[in-house]
C-alpha positions as CSV (number, residue, x, y, z in Angstrom):
1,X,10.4,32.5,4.6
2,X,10.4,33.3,8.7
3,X,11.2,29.5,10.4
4,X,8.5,29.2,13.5
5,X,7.1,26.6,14.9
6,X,3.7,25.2,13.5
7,X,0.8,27.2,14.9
8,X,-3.0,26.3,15.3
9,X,-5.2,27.0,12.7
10,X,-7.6,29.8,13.6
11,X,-11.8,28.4,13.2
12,X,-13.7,30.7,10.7
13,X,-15.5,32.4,13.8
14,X,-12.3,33.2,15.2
15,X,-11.3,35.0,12.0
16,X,-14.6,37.0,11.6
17,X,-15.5,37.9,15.3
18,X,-15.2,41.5,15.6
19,X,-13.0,43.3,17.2
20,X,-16.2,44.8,19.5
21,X,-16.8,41.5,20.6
22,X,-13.1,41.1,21.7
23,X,-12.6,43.8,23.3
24,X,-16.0,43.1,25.8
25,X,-14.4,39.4,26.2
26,X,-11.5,41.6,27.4
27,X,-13.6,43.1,30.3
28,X,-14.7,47.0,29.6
29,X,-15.6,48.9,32.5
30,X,-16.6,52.6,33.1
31,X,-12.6,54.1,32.8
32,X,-12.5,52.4,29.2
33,X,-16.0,54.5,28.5
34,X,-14.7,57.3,29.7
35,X,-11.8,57.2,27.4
36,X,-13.8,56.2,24.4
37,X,-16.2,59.2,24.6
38,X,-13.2,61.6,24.8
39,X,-11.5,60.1,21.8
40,X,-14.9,59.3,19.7
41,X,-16.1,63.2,20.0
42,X,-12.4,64.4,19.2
43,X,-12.5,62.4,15.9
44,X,-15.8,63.4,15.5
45,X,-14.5,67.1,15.7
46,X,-11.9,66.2,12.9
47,X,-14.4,64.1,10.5
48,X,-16.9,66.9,10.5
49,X,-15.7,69.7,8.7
50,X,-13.5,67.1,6.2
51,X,-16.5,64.8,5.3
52,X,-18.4,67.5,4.3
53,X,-15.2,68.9,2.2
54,X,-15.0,65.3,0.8
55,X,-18.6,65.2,-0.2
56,X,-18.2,68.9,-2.2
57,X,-15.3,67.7,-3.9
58,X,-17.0,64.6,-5.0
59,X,-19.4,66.3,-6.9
60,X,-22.4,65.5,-4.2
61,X,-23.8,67.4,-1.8
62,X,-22.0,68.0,2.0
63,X,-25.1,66.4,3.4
64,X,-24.5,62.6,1.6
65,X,-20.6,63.1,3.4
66,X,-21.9,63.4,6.9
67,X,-24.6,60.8,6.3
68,X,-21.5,58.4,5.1
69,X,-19.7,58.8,8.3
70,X,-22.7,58.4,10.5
71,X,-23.6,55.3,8.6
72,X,-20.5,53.9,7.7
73,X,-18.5,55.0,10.4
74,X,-20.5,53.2,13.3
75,X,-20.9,50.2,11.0
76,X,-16.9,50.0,10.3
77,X,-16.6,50.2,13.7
78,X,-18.9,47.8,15.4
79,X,-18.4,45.1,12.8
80,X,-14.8,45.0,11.8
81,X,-11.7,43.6,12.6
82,X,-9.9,46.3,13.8
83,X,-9.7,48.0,17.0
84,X,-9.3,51.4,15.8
85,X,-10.4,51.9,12.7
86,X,-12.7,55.3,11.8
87,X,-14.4,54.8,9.0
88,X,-16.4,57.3,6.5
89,X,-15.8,58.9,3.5
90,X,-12.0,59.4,2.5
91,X,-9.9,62.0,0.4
92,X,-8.8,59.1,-1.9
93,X,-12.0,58.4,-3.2
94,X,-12.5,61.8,-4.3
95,X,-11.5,61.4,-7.7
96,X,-13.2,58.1,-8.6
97,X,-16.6,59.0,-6.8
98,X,-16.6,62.2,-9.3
99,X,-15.8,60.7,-12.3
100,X,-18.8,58.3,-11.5
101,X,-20.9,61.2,-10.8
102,X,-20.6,62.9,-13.9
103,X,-21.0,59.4,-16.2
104,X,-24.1,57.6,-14.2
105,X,-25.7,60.5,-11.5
106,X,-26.0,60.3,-8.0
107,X,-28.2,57.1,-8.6
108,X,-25.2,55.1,-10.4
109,X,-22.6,56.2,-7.7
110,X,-25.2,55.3,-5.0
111,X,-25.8,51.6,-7.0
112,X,-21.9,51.5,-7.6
113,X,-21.3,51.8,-3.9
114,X,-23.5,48.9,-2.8
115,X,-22.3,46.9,-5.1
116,X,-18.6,47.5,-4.0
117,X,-19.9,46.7,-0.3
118,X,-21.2,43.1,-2.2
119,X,-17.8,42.7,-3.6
120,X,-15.9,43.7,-0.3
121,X,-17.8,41.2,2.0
122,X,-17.3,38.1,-1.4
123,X,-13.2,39.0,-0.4
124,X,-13.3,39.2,2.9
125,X,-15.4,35.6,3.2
126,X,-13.1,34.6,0.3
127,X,-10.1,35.2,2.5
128,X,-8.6,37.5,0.0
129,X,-7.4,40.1,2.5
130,X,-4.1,38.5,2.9
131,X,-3.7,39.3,-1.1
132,X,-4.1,43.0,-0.9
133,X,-0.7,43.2,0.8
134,X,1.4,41.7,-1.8
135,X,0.7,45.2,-3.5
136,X,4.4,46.5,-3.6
137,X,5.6,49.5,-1.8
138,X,6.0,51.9,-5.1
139,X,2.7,51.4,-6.5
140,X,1.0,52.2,-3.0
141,X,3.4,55.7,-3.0
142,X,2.6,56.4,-6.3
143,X,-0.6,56.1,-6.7
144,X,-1.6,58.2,-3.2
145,X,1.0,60.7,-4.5
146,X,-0.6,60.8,-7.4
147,X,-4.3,61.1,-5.7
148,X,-3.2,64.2,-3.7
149,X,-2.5,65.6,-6.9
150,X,-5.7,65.2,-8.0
151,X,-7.3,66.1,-5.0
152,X,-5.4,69.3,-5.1
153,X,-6.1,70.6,-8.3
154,X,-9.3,69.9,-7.6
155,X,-9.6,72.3,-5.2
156,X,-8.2,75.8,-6.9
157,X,-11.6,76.9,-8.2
158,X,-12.6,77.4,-4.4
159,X,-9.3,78.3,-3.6
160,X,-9.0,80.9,-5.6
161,X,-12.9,81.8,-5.8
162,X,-12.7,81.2,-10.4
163,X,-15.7,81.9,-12.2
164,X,-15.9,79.0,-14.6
165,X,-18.2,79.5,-18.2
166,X,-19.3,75.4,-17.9
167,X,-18.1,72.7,-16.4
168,X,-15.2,72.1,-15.0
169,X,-13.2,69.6,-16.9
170,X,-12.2,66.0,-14.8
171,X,-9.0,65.5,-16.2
172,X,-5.8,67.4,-14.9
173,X,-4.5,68.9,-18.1
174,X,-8.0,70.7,-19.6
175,X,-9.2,71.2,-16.1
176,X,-5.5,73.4,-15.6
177,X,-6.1,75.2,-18.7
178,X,-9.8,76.0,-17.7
179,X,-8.7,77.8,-15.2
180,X,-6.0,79.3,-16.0
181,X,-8.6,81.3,-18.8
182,X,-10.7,81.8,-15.2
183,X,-7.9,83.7,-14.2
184,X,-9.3,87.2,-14.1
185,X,-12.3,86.4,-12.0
186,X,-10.2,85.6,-9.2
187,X,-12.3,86.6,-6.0
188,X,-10.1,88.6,-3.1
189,X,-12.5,87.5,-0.3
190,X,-11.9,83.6,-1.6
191,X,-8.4,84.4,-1.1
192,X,-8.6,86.1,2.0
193,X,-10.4,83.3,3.3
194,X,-8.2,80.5,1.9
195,X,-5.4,82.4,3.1
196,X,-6.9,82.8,7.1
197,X,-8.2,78.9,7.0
198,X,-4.4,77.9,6.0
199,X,-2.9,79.9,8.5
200,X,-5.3,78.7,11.6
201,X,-4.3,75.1,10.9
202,X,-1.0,75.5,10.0
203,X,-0.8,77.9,12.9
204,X,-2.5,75.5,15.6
205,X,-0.5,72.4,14.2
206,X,2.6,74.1,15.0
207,X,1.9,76.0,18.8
208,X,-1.1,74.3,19.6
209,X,-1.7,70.9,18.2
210,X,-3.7,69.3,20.0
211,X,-6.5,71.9,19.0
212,X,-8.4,71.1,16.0
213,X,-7.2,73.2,13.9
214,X,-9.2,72.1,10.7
215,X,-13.3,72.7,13.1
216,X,-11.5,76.2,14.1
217,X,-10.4,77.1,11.0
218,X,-14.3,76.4,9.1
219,X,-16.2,77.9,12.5
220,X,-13.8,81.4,12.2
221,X,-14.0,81.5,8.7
222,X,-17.9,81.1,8.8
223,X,-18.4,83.4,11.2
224,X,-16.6,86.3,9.4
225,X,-18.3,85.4,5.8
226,X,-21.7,85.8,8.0
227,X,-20.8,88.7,10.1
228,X,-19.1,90.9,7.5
229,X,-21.3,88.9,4.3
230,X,-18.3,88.8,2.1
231,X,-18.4,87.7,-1.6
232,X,-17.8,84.2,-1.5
233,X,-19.8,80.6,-2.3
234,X,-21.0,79.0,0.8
235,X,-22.4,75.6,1.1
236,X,-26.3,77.7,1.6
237,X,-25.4,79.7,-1.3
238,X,-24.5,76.6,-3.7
239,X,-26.4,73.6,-1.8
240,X,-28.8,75.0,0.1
241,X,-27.6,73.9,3.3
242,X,-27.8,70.4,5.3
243,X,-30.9,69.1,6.2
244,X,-31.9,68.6,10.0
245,X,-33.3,65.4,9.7
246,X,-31.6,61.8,9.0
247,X,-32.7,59.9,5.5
248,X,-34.6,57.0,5.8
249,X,-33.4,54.0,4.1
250,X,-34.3,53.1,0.7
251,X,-33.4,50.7,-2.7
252,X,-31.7,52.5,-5.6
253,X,-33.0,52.3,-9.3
254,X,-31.6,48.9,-10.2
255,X,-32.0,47.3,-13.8
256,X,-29.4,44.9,-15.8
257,X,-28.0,48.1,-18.2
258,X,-27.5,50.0,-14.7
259,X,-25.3,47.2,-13.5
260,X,-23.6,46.7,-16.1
261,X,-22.8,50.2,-16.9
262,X,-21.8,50.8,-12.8
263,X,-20.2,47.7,-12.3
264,X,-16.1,49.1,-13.6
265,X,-17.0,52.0,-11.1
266,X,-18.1,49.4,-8.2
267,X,-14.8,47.3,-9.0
268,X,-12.7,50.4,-8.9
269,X,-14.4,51.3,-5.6
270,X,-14.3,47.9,-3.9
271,X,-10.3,47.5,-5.2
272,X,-9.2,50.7,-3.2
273,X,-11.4,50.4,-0.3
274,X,-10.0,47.4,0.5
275,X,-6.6,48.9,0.0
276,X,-7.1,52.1,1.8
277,X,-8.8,50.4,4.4
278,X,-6.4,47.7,5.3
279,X,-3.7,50.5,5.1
280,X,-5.4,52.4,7.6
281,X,-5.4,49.3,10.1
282,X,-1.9,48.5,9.5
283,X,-1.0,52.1,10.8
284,X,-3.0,51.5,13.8
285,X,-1.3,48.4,14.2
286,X,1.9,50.2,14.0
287,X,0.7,52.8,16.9
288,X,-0.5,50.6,19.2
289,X,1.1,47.1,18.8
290,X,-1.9,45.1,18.2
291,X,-2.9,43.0,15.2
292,X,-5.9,43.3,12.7
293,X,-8.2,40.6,11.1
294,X,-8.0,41.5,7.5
295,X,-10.6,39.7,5.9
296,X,-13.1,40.6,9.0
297,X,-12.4,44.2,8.3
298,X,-12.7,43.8,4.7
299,X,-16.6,42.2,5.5
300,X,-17.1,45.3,8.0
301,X,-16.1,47.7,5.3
302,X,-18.5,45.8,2.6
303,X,-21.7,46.1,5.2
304,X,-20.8,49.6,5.8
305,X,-20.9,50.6,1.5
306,X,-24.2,48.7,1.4
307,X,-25.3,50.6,4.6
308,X,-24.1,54.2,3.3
309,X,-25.6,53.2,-0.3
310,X,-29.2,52.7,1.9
311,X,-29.1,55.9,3.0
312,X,-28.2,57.8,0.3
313,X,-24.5,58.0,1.4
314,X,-20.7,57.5,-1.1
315,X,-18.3,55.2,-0.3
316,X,-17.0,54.0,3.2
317,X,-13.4,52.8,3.9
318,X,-10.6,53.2,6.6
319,X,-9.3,56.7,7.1
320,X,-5.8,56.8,8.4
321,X,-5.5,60.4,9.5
322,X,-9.1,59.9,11.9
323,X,-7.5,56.6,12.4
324,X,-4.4,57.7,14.1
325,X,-6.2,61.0,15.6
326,X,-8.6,58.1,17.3
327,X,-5.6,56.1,19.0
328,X,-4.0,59.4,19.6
329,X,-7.1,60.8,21.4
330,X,-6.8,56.9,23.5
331,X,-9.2,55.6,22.3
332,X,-9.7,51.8,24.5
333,X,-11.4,50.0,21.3
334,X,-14.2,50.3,18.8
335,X,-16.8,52.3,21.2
336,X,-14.6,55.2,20.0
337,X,-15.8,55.3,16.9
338,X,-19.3,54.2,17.2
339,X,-19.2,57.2,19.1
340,X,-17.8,59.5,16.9
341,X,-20.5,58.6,14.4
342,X,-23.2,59.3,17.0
343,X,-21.7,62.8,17.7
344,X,-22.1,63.8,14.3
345,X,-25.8,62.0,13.6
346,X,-26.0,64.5,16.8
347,X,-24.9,67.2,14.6
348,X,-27.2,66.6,12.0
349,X,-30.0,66.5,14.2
350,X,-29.2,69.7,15.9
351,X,-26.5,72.0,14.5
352,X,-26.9,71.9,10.9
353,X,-28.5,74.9,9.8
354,X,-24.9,76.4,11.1
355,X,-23.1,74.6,8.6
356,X,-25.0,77.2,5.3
357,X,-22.3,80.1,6.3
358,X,-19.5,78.1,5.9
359,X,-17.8,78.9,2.6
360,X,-16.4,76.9,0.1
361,X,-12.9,78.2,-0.2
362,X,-12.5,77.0,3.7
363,X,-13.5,73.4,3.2
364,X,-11.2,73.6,-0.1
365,X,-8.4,74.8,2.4
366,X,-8.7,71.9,4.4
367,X,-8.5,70.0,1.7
368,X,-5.6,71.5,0.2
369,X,-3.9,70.5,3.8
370,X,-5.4,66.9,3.4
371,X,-4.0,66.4,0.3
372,X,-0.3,67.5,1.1
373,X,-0.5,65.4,4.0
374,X,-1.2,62.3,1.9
375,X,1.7,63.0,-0.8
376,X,3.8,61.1,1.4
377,X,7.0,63.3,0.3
378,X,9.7,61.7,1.8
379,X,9.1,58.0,0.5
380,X,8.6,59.3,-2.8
381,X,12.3,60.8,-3.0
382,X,13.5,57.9,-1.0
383,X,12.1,55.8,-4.0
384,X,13.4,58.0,-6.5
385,X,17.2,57.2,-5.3
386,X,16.9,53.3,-3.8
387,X,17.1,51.9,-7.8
388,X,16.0,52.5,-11.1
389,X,13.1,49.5,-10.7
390,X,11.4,51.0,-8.2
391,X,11.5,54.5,-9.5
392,X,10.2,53.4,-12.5
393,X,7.6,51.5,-10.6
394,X,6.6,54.5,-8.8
395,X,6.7,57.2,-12.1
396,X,4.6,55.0,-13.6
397,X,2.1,54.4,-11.2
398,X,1.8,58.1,-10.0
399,X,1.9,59.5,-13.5
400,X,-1.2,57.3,-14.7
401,X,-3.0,57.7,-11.8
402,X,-3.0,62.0,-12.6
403,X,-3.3,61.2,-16.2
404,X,-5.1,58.1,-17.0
405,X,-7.1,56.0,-14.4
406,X,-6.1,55.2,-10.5
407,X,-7.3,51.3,-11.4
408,X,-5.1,51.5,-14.4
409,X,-2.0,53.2,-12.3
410,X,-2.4,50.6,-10.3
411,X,-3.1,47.3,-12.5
412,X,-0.1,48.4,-14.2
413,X,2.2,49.5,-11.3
414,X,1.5,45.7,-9.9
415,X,2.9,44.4,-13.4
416,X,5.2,46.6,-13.9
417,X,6.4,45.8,-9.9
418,X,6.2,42.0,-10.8
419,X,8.2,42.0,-14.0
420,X,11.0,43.5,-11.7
421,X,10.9,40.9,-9.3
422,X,11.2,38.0,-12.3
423,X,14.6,40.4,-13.6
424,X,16.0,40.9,-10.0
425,X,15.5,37.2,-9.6
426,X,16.9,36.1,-13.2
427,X,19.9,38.3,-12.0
428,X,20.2,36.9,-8.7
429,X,20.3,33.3,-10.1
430,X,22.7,34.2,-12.6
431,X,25.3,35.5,-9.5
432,X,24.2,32.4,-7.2
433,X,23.1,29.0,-8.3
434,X,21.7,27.9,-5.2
435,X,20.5,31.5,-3.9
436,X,16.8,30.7,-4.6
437,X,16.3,26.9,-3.1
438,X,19.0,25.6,-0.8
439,X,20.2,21.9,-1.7
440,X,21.4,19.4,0.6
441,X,24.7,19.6,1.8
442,X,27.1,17.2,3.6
443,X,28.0,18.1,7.3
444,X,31.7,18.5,6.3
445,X,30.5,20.6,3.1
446,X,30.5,23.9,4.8
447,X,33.6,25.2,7.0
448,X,31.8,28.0,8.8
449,X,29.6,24.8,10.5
450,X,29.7,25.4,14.4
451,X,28.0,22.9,16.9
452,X,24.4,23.7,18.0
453,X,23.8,25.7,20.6
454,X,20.5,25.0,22.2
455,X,20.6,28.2,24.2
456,X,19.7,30.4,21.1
457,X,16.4,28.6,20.8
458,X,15.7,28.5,24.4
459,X,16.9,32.0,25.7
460,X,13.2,33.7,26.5
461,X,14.9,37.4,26.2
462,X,16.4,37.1,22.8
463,X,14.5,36.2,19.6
464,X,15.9,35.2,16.5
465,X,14.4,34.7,13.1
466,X,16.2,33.3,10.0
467,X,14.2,34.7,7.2
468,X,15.4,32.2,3.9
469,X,14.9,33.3,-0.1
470,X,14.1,36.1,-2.1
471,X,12.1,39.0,0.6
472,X,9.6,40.7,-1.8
473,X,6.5,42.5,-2.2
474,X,4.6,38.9,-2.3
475,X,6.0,37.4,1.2
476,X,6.7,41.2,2.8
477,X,3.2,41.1,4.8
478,X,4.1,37.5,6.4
479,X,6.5,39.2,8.3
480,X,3.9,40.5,10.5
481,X,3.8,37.4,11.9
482,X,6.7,38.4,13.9
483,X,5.2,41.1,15.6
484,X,3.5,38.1,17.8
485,X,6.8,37.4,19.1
486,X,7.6,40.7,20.5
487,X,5.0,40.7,22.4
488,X,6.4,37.8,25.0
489,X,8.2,39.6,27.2
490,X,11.6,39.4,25.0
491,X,14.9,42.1,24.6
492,X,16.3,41.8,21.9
493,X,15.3,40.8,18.6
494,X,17.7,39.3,16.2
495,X,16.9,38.8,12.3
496,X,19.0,36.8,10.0
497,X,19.7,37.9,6.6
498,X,22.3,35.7,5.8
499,X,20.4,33.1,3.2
500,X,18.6,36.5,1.5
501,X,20.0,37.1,-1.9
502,X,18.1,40.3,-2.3
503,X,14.9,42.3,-0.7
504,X,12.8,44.9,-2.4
505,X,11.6,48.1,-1.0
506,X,8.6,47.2,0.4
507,X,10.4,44.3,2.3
508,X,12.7,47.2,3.7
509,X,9.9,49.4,4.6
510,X,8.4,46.0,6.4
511,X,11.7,45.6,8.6
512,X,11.7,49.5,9.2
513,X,8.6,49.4,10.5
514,X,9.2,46.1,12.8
515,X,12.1,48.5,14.2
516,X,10.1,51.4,14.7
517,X,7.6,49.2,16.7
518,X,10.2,47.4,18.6
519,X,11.3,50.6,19.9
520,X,8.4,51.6,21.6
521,X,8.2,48.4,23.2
522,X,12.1,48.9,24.3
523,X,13.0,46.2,22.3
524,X,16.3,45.8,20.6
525,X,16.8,44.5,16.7
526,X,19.6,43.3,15.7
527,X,20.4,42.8,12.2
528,X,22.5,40.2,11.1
529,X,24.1,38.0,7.6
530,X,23.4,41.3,5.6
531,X,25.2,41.4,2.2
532,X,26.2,44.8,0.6
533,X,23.0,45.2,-1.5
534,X,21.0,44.2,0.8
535,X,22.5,46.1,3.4
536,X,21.8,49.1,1.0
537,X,18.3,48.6,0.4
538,X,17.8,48.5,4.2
539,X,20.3,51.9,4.8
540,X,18.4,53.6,2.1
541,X,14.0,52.9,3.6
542,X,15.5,54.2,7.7
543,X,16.8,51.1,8.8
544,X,20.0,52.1,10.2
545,X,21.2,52.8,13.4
546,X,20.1,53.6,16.2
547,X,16.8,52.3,15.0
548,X,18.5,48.6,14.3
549,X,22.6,47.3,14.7
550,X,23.8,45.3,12.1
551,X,26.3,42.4,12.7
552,X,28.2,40.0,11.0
553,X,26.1,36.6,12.1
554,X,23.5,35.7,14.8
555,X,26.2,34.2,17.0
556,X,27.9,37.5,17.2
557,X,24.7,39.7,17.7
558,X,23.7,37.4,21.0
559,X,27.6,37.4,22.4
560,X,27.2,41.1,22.2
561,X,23.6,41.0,24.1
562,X,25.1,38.6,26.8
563,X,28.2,40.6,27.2
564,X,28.6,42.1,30.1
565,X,27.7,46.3,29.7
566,X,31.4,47.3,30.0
567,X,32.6,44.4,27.3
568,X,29.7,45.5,24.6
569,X,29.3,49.0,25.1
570,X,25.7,48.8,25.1
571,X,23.7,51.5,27.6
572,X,21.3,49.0,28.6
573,X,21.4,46.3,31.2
574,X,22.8,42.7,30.2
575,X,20.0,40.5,29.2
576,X,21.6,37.7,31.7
């Protein structure tokens, strides 16, 4: 565990004020406005053309997307406990919101949802945010790895324009072979238009990226399916087009079979909103340096499902790619995406009749983008290689998600995750009697025993934390704790390893992170006590220089920092 001193426990209004409220405390003037407007219609840019993609692939109409982010996104935003968060509808969901679809009809999905919202606020007043990050590392991998496969196959049809005889089957292996029999009705001007759409965003993200590519991409490839009427399924040839008027609010169908039959789906739902969603704040944590209320944002995200579900609209929850386009954009606080919801309610009052010519291989295009985006490649291989536990953590959860059940993939990735911890720990006890609970020990017991130095406690540019036991999955999200500290004006930042008999990946991805944040507040980490495994396990998830210094002890990391810059070789001024 991190050794701090005691801190005051925060009231339950302090925990559930929003971040809105916050930020006016704060003082917000014109300038921060001005900002907010900028930032809320460039998100509002991106979250058009991909709610509406969303909504297709869910199996409802584009319409119930763009309602979703109106509804959900302003209520995300002006309720929640995070300063940046966008929400609406999300890519993730895709797959469970279908598979709902097809069982109960729009009515169940639209019940399911407000009853997820019901289950999201219990969690959040139940304070069981904090829980949702002892999820490990390889299960969250796998099972968004596994989602963009989904999300992916479930866009070839418009991809490639198929001609199906029925339905299209939900799960991956029949729903390949149906289309591979579709085969020969491939449609050229599908292609064409799958192809142009990939290569404007693709294009734009390289030379120009701070374009959106994804609204210039649908508005070109509109234009030419109106002006040269090619071949192809738009959303006024399939849906009918959006239409220009907002729903009003109303109950669905409720009776005791319907909730009972609904109420796996609404688990499922409320489970991975609350993951995605706390996700999605922790990477805007990470960009900006500021700190979330969990279990505010999880009560935000529950009255935002029950608000969507009024208005006809599919699940709400955190969207990291909005997310980080809305702090990007600089954003000042949650007026941003209030905002952005307002620009597109703007869009449904005004534009909408546009959005019949756009066609349906464009939107799956985007898609196709989203969903290689959110395989997030690199931590998969990284995975793969750190040890045999966590790649079979990470197989196991990314191949049931694709061929069982996401809830499953991950019910059993946590297990799975858990039983590894018991065997690393079993193993670790075996090696080191006193590795998991220190006894007491006699002043003369241990030769390395130097006297105190009072200076390593007192000095206000160097901070050092001793983190003691077993740094896993359960205990990896107190380490945000830390974070506080860097923001008090401090240098250098020295962590302590030496009483750590083994981390676990998502620990390592924790410290990388702390690093990566550190930097961009020109603060230096040190790393120090590190044994050869652990060492490893760090090396292997990016923590390794420049990004952090390893040394042998604490003493020796802060001699180095006091040193004068001709003694340590370091660039940067002496912390003296």
């Amino acid at each position: 565990m991190l050794m701090r001193p005691e801190r005051r426990q925060p009231s339950f209004a302090e925990l559930f004020t929003p971040k809105l409220v916050t930020v006016w405390r704060e003082g917000y003037g014109f300038a921060d406005f001005r900002d907010d407007v900028l930032s809320g219609l460039t998100v509002a840019i991106v979250a058009l053309p991909l709610s509406m993609a969303i909504a297709i692939a869910s199996g409802t109409s584009p319409d119930r997307g763009l309602v979703t982010a109106v509804v959900g996104g302003f209520l995300v935003s002006a309720l929640g406990g995070s300063r940046f968060q966008i929400g609406g509808p999300a890519g993730a969901f895709i797959v469970l919101v279908a598979a709902t679809v097809s069982r109960h009809g729009i009515d169940g999905l639209i019940l399911a949802t407000l009853l997820s919202g019901v289950f999201l606020m219990a969690a959040g007043y139940l304070r069981l945010g904090t829980y949702i990050k002892f999820i490990p590392y390889p299960v969250t991998v796998g099972f968004t790895a596994g989602i963009a496969v989904i999300i992916f196959a479930s866009q070839i049809r418009d991809l490639l324009g198929l001609t199906l005889d029925g339905k299209e089957p939900g799960e991956l292996l029949p729903k390949l072979a149906a289309l591979g029999r579709a085969w020969p009705t491939l449609n050229g001007a599908a292609v064409a238009v799958t192809l142009a759409s990939l290569a404007i965003i693709l294009g734009l993200r390289q030379w120009r990226p701070s374009w959106p590519g994804i609204l210039i991409a649908v508005v070109v490839s509109a234009a030419a399916a109106a002006l040269f009427a090619l071949p192809v399924e738009t959303i006024g040839s399939k849906f009918g087009g959006i239409p220009q008027s907002f729903p009003l609010p109303s109950l669905p169908v409720v009776s005791l079979a319907k909730l009972q039959a609904v109420l796996p789906d609404a688990i499922a739902f409320a489970l991975l909103g609350a993951i995605e969603s706390l996700l999605s704040a922790v990477v805007a944590d990470g960009m900006t340096g500021r700190r979330h209320r969990s279990n505010c944002e999880l009560v935000a995200q529950g009255v935002a499902n029950i608000g969507s579900a009024l208005f006809g609209g599919i699940c709400v929850t955190g969207t990291i790619a909005r997310t980080a386009t809305n702090v990007r954009s600089g954003a000042h606080g949650p007026v941003s995406g209030m905002l952005h919801a307002l620009f597109l309610l703007l869009f449904i009052l005004v534009a909408a009749p546009l959005a019949s010519y756009i066609p349906l291989a464009s939107l799956a295009a985007v898609l196709a983008v989203v969903a290689w985006n959110m395989a997030d490649k690199h931590d998969f291989n990284i995975l793969l290689r750190a040890s045999w536990g966590d790649a079979v953590v990470l197989l196991a959860t990314f191949l049931l998600t694709i061929f069982r059940d996401l809830t499953e993939g991950i019910v059993v990735g946590f297990a799975l995750g858990a039983v590894l911890f018991i065997n690393r720990m079993a193993e670790t006890t075996g090696i080191e009697a006193d590795a998991l609970v220190a006894g007491d020990r006699a002043d003369d017991a241990n030769g390395e025993r130097v006297p105190y130095d009072a200076a390593l406690a007192s000095d206000p540019n160097v901070l050092v934390y001793r983190i003691t036991g077993a740094f896993f999955f359960g205990v990896a999200s107190t380490i945000g704790s830390v974070l506080d500290g860097l923001s008090g004006g401090h240098k250098a930042f020295v962590i302590d390893f030496a009483a750590v008999p083994f981390l676990d990946s998502t620990a390592a991805n924790a410290i990388k992170g702390i690093a990566e944040k550190a930097r961009r507040q020109g603060v230096r980490v040190i790393l120090t006590g590190t044994s050869q495994s652990v060492r490893r396990a760090l090396l292997t998830h990016g923590a390794r220089p420049p990004l952090v210094k390893y040394r042998a002890s604490v003493a020796a990391a802060v001699a180095e920092l006091k040193a004068p810059p001709a003694a340590s070789g370091m660039e940067t001024p002496t912390l003296r």
